[in-house]
C-alpha positions, 0 to 999 in steps of 0.5 A, spaced: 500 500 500 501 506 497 503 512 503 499 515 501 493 511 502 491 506 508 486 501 511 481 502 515 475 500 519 470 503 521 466 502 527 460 506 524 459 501 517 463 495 519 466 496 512 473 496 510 475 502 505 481 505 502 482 513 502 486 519 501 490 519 508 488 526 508 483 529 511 481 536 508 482 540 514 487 538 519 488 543 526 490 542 534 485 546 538 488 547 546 493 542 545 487 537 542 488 534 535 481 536 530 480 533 524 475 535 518 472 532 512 467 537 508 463 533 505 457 535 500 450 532 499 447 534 492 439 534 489 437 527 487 438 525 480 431 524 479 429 532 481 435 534 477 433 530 471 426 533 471 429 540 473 434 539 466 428 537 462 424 543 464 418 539 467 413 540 471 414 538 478 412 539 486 417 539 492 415 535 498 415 536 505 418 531 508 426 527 506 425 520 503 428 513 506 433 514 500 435 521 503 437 518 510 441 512 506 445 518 503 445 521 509 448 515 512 453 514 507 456 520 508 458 519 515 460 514 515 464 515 509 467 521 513 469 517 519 472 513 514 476 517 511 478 521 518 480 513 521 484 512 516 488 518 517 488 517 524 485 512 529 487 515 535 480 515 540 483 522 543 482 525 536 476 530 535 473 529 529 468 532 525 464 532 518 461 539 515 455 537 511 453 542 505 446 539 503 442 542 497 435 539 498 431 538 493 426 544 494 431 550 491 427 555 495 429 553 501 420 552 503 422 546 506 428 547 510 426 548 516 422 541 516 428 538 513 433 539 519 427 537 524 427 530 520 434 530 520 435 532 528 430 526 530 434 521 524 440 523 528 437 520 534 437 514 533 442 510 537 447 510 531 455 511 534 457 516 529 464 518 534 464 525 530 461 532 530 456 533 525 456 541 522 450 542 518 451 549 513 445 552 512 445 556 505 441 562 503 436 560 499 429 565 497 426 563 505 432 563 508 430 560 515 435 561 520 436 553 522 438 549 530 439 542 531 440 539 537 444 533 535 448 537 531 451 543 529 448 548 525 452 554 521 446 560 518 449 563 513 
């Protein structure tokens, strides 16, 4: 194996992946080693595929099960990519999640994030700090979470 990729398990997939060994963000904070991971979740591709054509097409006001699968994915993709680049339990870790909901105008937000709060609620160990950006959008509306973090642009 290359130096500059490495193994790692991680705890939250059971699955065992091969990544960059650098995450995107590294830094120590009052002597505490913090790494980061951006990661973006983008429309589905069924919306795009409407949007492109120029169909007619409705936002709902709940994220389907796909969504939350996304969601996971993500996460534990980030803790993987983190775990490879150092498995030392003292490591803050921490994903910062820029999400492009399928509603353009951001109506729905507001319900997104809830529904994401509650899924994040489930007994799942992430062993990381989640940050959600929330972008401007038409609505705009200013978000918080409880089980995450959460930056209102």
């Amino acid at each position: 194996m290359r130096r500059d990729q490495i193994a790692a398990h991680s705890r939250f997939s059971g699955t065992l992946c091969l990544r960059d060994l650098y995450p995107d963000l590294t830094a120590e904070l009052i002597g505490q080693r913090v790494l980061c991971e951006v990661k973006t979740i983008n429309p589905s591709e069924q919306k795009m595929a409407i949007r492109l054509a120029g169909d007619a097409d409705s936002t709902k006001a709940f994220l389907n099960d796909d969504f939350f699968r996304k969601l996971d994915s993500t996460i534990a993709g980030a803790k993987c990519q983190m775990l490879a680049y150092d498995r030392d339990d003292a490591v803050k870790r921490i994903v910062f999640i820029v999400i492009t909901f399928d509603d353009p105008h951001g109506e729905y937000d507001s319900n997104y994030y809830a529904q994401i709060d509650q899924h994040l609620a489930a007994p799942t160990n992430y062993g990381l700090d989640i940050v959600f950006y929330n972008q401007r959008t038409a609505f705009h509306p200013r978000i918080s979470m409880r089980r995450a973090h959460v930056i209102n642009e």
